[in-house]
Rosetta silent file (secondary structure, phi, psi, omega in degrees, C-alpha in Angstrom):
SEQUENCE: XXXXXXXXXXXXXXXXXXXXXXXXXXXXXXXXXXXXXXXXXXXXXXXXXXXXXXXXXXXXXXXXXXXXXXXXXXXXXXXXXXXXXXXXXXXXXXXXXXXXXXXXXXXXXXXXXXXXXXXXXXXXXXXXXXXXXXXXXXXXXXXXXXXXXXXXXXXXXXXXXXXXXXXXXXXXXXXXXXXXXXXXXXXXXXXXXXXXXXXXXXXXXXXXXX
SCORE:     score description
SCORE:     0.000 S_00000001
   1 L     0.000  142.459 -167.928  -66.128  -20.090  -48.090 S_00000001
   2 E  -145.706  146.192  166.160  -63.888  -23.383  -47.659 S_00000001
   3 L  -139.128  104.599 -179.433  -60.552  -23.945  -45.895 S_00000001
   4 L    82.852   61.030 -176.610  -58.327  -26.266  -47.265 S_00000001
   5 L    30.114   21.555  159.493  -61.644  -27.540  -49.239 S_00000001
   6 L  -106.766  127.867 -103.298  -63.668  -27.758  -46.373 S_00000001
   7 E  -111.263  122.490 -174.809  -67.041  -25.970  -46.100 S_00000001
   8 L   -73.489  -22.309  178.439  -66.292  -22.822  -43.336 S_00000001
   9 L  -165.979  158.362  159.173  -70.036  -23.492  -42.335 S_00000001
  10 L  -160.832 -171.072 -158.939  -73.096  -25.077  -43.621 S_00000001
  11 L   -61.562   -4.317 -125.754  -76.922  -25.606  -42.251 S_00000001
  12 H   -95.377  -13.102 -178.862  -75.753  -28.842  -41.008 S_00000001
  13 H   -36.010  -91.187 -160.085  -74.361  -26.639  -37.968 S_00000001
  14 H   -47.276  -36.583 -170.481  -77.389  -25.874  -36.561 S_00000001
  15 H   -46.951  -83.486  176.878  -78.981  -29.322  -37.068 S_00000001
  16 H    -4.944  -73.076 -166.085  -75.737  -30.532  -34.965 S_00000001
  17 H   -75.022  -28.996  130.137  -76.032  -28.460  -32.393 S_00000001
  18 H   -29.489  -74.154 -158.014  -79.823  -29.087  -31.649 S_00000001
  19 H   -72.788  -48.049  172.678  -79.978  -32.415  -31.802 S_00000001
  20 H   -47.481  -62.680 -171.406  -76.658  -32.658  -29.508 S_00000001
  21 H   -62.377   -0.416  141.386  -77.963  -30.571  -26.896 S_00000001
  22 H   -51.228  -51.081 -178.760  -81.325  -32.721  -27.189 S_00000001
  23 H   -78.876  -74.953 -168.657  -79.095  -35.858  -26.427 S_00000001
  24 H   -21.959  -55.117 -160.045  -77.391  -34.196  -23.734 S_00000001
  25 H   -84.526   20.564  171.285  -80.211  -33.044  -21.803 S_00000001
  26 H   -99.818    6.015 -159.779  -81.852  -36.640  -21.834 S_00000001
  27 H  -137.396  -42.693 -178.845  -78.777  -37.865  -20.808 S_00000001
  28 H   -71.232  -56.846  174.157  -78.321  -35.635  -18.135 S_00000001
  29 H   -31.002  -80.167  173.440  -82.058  -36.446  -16.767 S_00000001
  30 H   -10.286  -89.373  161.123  -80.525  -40.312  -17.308 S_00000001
  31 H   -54.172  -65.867 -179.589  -77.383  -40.287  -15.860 S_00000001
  32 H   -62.347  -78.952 -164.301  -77.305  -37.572  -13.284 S_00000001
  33 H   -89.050   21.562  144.447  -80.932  -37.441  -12.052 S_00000001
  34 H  -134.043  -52.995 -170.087  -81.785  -41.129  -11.890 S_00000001
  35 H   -56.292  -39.877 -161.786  -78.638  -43.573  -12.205 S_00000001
  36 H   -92.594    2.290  170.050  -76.511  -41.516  -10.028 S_00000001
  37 H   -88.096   -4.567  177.632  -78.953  -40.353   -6.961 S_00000001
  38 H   -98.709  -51.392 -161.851  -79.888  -44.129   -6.734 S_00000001
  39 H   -91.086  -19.995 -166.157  -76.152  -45.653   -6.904 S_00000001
  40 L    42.441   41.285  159.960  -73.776  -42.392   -5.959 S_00000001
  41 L   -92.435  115.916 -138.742  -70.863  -43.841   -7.847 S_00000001
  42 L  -103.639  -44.139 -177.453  -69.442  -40.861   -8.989 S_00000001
  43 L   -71.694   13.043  157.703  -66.538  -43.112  -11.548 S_00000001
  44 L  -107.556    1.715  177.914  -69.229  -43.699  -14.270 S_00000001
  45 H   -86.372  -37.684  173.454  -70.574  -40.577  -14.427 S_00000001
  46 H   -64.087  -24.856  144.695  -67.844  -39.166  -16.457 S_00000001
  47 H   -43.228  -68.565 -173.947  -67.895  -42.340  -18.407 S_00000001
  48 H   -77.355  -17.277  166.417  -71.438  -42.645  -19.651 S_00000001
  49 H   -65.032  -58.734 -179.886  -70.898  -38.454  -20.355 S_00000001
  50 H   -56.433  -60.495 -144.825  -67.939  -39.191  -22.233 S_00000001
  51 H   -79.459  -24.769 -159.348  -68.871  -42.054  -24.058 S_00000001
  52 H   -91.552  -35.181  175.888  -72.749  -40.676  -25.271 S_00000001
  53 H   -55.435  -82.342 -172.598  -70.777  -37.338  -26.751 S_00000001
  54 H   -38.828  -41.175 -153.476  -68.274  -39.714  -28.683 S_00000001
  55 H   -83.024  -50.621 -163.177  -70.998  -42.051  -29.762 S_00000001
  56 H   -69.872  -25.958 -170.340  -73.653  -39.055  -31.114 S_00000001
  57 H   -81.853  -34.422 -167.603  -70.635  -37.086  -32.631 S_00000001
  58 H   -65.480  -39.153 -177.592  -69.309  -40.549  -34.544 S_00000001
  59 H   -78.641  -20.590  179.983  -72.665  -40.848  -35.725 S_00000001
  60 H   -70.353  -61.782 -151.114  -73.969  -37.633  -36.575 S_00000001
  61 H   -76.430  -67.009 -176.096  -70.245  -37.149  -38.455 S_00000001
  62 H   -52.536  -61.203 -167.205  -70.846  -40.823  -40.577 S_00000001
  63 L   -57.674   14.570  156.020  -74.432  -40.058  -41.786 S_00000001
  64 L   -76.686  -22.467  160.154  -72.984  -37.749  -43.777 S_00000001
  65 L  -118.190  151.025 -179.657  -71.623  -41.024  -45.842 S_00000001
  66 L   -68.564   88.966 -171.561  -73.016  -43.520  -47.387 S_00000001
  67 L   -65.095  126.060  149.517  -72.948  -46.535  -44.811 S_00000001
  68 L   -56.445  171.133  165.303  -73.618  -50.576  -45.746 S_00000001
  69 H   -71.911  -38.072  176.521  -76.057  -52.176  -43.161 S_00000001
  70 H   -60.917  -39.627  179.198  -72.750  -54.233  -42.332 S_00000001
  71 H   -78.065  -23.513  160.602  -70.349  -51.532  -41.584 S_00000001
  72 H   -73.377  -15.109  176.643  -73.172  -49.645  -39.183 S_00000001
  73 H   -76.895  -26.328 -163.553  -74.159  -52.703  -37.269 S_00000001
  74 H   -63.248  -58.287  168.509  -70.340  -53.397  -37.005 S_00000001
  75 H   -45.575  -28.514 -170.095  -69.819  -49.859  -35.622 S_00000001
  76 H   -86.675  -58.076 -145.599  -72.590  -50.135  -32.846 S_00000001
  77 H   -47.972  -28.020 -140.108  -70.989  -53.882  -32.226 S_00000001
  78 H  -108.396  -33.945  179.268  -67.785  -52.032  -31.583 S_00000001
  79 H  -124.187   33.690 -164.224  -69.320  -50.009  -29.370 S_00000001
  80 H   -74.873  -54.138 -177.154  -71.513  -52.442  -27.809 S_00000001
  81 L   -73.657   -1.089  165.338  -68.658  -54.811  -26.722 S_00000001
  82 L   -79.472  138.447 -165.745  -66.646  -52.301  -24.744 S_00000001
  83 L  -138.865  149.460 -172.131  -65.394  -53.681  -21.798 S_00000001
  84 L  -102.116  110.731 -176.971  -62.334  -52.125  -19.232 S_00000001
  85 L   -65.399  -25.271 -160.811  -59.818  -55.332  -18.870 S_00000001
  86 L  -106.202   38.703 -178.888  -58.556  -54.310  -16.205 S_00000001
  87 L  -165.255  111.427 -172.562  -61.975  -54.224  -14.354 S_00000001
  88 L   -91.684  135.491  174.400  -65.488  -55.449  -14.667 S_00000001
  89 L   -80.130  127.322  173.963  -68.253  -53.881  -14.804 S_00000001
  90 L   -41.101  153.241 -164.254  -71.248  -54.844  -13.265 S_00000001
  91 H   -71.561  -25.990 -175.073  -74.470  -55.696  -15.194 S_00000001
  92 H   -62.322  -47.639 -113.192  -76.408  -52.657  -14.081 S_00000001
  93 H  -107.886  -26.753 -170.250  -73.810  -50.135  -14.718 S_00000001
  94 H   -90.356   -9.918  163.925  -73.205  -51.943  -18.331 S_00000001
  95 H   -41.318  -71.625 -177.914  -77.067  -51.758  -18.966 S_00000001
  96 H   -59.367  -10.239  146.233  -76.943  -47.907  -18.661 S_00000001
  97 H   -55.195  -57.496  179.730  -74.048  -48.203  -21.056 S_00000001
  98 H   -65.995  -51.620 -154.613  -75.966  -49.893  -23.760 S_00000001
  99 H   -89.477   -8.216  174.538  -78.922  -47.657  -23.246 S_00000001
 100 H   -81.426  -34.588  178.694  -76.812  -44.073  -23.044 S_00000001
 101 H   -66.734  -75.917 -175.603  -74.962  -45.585  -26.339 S_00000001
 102 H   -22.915  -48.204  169.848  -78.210  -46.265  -27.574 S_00000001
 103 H   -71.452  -49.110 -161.807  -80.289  -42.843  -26.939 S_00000001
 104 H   -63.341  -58.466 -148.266  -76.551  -40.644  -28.575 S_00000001
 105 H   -57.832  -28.307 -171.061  -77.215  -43.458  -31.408 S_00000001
 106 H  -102.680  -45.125  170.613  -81.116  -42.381  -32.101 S_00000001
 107 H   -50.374  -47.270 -159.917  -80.737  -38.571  -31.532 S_00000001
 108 H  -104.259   -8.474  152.389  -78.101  -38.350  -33.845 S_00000001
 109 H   -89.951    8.809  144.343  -79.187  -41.038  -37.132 S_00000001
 110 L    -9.354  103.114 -161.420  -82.695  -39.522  -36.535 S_00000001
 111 L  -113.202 -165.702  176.913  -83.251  -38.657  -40.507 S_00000001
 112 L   -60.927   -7.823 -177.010  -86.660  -36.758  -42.201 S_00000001
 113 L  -121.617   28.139  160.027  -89.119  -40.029  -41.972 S_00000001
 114 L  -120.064  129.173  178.583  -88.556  -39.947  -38.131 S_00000001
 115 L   -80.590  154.816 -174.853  -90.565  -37.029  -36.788 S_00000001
 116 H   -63.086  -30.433 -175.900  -89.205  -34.601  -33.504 S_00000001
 117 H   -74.820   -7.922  145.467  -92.228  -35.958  -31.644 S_00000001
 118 H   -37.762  -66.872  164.303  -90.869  -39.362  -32.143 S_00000001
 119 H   -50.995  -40.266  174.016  -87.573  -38.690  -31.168 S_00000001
 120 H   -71.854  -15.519 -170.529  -88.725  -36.947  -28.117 S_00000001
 121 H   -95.516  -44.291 -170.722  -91.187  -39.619  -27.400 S_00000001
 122 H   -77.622   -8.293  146.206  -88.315  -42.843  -27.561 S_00000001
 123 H   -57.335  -45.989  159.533  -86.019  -40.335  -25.302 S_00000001
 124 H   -53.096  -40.112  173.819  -89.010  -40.254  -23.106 S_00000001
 125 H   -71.466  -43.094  170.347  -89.729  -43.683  -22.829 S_00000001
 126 H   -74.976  -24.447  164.663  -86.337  -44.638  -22.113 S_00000001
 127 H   -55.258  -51.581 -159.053  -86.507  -41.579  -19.143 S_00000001
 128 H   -77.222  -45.153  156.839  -89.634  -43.052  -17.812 S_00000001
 129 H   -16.344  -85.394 -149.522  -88.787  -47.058  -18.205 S_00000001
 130 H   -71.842  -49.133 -157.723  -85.667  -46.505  -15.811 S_00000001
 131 H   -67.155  -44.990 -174.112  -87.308  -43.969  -12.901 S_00000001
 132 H   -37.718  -64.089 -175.921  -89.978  -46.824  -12.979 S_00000001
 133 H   -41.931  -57.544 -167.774  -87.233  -49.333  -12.815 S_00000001
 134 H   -75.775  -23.197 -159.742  -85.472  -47.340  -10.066 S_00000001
 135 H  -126.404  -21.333 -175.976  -87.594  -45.485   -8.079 S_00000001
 136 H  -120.362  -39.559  173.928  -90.905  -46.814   -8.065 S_00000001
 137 H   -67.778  -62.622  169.255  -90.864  -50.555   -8.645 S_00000001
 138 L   -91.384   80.790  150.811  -87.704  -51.455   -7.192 S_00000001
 139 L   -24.610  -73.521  167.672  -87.893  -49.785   -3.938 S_00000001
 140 L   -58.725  111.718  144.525  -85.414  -51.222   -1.995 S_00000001
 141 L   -96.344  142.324 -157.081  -81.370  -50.409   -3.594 S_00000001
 142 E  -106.087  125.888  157.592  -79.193  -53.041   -2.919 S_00000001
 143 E  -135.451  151.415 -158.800  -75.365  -51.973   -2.498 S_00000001
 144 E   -92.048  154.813  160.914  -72.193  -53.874   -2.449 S_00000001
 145 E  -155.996  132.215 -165.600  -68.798  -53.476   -0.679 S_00000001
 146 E  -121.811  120.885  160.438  -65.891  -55.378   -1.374 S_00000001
 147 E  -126.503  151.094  150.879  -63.780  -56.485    1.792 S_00000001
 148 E   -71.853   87.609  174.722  -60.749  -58.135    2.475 S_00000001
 149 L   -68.906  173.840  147.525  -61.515  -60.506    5.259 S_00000001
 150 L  -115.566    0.133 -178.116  -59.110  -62.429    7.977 S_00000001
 151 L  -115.506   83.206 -166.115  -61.301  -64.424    9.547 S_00000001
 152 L   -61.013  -35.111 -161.246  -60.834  -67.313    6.767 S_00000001
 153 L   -84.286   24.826  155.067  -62.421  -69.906    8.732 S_00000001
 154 L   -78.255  -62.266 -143.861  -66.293  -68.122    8.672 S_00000001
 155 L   -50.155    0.780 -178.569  -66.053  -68.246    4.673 S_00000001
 156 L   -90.899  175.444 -169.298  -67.127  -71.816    5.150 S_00000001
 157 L   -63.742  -11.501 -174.549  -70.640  -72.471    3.932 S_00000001
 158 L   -94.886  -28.531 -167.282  -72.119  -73.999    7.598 S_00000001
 159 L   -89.703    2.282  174.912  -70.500  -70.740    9.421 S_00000001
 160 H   -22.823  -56.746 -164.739  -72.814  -68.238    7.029 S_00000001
 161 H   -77.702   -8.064 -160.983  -74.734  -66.866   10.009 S_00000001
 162 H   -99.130  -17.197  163.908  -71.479  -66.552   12.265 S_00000001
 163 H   -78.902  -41.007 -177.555  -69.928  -64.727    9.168 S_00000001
 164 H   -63.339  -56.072  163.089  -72.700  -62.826    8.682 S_00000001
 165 H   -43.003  -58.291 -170.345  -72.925  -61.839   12.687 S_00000001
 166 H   -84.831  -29.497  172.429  -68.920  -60.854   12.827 S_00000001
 167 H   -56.701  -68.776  170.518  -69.408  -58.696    9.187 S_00000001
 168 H   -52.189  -19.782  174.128  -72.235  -56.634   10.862 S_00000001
 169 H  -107.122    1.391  168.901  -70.550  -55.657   14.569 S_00000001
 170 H  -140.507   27.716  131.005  -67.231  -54.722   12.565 S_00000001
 171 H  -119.688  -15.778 -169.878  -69.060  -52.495    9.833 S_00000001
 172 H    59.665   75.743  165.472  -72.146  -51.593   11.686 S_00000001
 173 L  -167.497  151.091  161.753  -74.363  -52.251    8.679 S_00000001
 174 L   -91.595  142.658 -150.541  -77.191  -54.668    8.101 S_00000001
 175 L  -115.085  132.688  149.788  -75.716  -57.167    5.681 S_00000001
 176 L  -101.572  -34.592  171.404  -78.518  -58.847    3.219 S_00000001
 177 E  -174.690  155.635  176.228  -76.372  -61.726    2.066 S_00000001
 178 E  -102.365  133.489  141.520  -72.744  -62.228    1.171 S_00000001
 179 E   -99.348  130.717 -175.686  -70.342  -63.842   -1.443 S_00000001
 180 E  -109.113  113.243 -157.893  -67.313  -65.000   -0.721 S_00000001
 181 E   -92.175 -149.433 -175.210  -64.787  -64.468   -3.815 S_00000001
 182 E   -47.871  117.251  178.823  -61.272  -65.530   -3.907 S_00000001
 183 E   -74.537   77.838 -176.650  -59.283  -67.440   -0.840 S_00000001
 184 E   -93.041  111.238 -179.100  -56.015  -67.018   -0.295 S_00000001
 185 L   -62.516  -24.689 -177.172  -54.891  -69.844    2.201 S_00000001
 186 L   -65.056  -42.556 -166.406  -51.100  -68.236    2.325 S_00000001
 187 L  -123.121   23.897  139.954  -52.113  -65.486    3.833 S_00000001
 188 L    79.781   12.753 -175.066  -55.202  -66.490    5.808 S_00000001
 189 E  -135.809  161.554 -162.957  -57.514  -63.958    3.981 S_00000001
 190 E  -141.051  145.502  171.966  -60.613  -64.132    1.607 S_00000001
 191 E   -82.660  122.510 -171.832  -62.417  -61.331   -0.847 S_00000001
 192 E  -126.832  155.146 -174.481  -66.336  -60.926    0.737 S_00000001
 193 E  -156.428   99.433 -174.637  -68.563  -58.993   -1.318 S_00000001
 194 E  -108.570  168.551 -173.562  -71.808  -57.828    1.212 S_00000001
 195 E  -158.168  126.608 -153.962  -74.544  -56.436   -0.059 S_00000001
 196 E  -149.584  144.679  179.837  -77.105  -54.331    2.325 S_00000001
 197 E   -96.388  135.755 -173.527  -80.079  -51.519    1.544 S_00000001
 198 L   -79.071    1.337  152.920  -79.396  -48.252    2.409 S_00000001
 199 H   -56.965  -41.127 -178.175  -82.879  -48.352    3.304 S_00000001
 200 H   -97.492   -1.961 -178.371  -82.243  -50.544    6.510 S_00000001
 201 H   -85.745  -35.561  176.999  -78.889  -48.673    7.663 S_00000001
 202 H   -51.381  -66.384  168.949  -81.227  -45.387    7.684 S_00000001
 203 H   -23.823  -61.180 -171.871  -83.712  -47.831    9.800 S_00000001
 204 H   -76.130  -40.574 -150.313  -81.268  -49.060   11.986 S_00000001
 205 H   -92.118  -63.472  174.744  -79.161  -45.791   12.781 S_00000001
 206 H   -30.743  -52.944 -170.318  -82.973  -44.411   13.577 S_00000001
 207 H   -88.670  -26.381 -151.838  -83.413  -47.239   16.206 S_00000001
 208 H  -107.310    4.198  160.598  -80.367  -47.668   17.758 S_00000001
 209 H   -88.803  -21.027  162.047  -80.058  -43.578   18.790 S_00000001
 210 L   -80.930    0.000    0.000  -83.030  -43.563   20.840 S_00000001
């Protein structure tokens, strides 16, 4: 049965709907249960959600035509190189971009001379790789906060620890080291970017209530 010469259903259905809900729940592990319980940034999860659906649906829906090697590397290049002008993203955050584009890209051009235990094993690998990365290896997570300082004259480079010293008594966090971004001389203020483990604030909170 066809409507408007389009096929009302055909096996490719089920295949579809497998294989998505394969990439999903590898994706979910990904995303959900290791990038976001290590970083809690909450604006990328609907990104990297978004963006793994669109990539596995573009791809699933093209292998149905006959592709050059140039127009599919062009497509992944396309969706390699997205970047949000008006904001950058950090290297980590664009890693787990590349590798959530990466996993919708191998669930869904998966053809008959790749076997399910394959697929399931390079979903796995990329699962195990990052909890390694995150959770076992890297102990210590380092996170940033971007302030607007006033006290321009710490940002110079001899006044580190006296910068360092006035950052920590007016957030109450242990600071691991600082960058100091953009200056503005008119108005006496500078962009700081600290960066402190939520390991030592735990540490710290612990000592200083007894």
């Amino acid at each position: 049965m066809e409507i408007f010469e389009i096929p009302l259903y055909d096996n490719d259905f089920i295949k579809l709907s497998f294989r998505y809900l394969l990439n999903f729940v590898f994706s979910f592990i990904l995303i959900r249960g290791i990038y976001y319980s290590t970083s809690k940034r909450k604006d990328y999860l609907f990104t990297y959600f978004m963006i793994s659906t669109v990539v596995f649906l573009i791809c699933f829906t093209l292998k149905k035509f006959e592709l050059g090697l140039g127009m599919a590397l062009g497509l992944f290049a396309i969706f390699g190189i997205l970047r949000y002008r008006t904001d950058t993203i950090p290297i980590k955050e664009m890693t787990y971009l590349f590798v959530v584009i990466g996993m919708a890209v191998i669930n869904a051009l998966a053809n008959k001379k790749m076997s399910l235990a394959e697929i399931m094993l390079a979903n796995s690998l990329l699962i195990s790789i990052g909890y390694l990365l995150e959770k076992v290896w890297l102990l210590k997570h380092e996170t940033r906060k971007n302030i607007l300082y006033d006290r321009i004259e710490y940002v110079q480079p001899q006044h580190y620890e006296a910068l360092k010293a006035d950052l920590e008594s007016r957030t109450g966090l242990v600071i691991n080291r600082i960058e100091v971004g953009k200056i503005d001389l008119l108005r006496d203020t500078a962009n700081v970017r600290i960066f402190y483990y939520d390991h030592d604030q735990l540490k710290n909170y612990e000592e200083t209530t007894y």
